[in-house]
C-alpha positions in Angstrom: 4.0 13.2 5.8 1.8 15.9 3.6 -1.3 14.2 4.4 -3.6 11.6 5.0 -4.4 8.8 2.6 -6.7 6.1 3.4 -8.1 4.7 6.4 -8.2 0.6 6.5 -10.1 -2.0 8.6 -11.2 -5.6 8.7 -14.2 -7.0 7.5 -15.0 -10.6 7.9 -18.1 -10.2 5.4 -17.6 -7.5 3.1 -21.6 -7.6 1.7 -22.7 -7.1 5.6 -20.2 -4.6 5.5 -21.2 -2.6 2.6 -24.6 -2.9 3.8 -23.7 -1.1 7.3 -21.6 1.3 5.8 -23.5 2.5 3.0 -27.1 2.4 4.3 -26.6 2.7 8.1 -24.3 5.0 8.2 -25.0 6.6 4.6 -21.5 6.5 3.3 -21.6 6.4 -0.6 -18.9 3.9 -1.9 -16.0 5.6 -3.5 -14.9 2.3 -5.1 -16.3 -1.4 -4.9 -13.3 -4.1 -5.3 -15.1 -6.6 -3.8 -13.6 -9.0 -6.1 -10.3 -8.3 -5.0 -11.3 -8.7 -1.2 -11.7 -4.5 -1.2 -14.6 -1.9 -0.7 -14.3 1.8 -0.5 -16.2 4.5 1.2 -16.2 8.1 1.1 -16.2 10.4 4.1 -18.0 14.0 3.2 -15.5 15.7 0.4 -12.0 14.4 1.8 -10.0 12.4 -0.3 -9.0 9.9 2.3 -11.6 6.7 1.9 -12.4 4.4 4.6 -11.4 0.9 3.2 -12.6 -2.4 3.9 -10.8 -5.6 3.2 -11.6 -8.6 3.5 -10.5 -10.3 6.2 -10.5 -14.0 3.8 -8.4 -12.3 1.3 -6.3 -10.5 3.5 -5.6 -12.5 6.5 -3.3 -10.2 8.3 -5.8 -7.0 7.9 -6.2 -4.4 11.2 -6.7 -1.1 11.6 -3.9 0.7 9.6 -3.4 4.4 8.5 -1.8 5.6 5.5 -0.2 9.0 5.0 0.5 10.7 1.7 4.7 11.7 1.4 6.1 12.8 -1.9 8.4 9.9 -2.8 7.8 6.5 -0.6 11.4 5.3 -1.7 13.3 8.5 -0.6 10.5 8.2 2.7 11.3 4.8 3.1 15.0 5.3 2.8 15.3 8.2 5.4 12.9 6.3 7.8 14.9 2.9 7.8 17.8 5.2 8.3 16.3 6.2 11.4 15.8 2.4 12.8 11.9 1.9 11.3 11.9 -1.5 10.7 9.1 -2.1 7.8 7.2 -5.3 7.1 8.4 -5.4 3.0 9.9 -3.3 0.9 8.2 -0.4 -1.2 5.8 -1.8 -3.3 3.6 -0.8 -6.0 -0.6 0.2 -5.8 -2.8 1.5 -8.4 -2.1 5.1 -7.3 1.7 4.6 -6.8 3.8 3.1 -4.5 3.2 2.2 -0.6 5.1 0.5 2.1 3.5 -0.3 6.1 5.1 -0.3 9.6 4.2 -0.6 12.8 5.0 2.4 15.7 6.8 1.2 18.8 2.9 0.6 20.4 1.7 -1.8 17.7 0.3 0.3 15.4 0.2 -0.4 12.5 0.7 3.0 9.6 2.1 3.4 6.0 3.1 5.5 3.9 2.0 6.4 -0.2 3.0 8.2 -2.6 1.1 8.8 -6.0 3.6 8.4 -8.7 1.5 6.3 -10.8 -0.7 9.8 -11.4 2.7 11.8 -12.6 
């Protein structure tokens, strides 16, 4: 894990959402997908984006963490290896390729890799 990616969470309403995020809390939106049940906000000058989806769209959305690796299917590979049972297989994102597991408490975490951008 070289870093992290994006940060995801629920929303049941994605206009109330953009509304608290962007003029409550002053986030700007990094990218607006509401469309596609997804809204993106930037945090200061990281990378990582706070992401929305919606909850209608994506039924089984909760709080999940991504982390950047270099290759998810070598990742992915090496992890199941070591017992990590995933919920798919690799598939593919805009950016690349990403897969999602839970840890042994529930938590849900993925991994991405960004070899649409090579």
């Amino acid at each position: 894990m070289r870093d992290y990616d994006n940060f995801f969470l629920p929303a049941t309403d994605l206009k109330a959402a953009k509304e608290f995020y962007n003029r409550v809390l002053r986030l700007p939106v990094k990218f607006d997908l509401s469309n596609e049940g997804m809204i993106a906000f930037a945090v200061g000058s990281q990378e990582p984006a706070l992401i929305l989806k919606d909850v209608h769209q994506f039924p089984d959305a909760r709080p999940t963490i991504w982390f950047v690796v270099d290759d998810v299917e070598e990742e992915y590979e090496r992890l199941k290896q070591r017992g990590l049972k995933f919920f798919s297989g690799p598939f593919l994102i805009a950016t690349g390729r990403a897969v999602e597991f839970e840890d042994p408490f529930g938590n849900k975490l993925g991994i991405t890799d960004y070899s649409a951008n090579l």
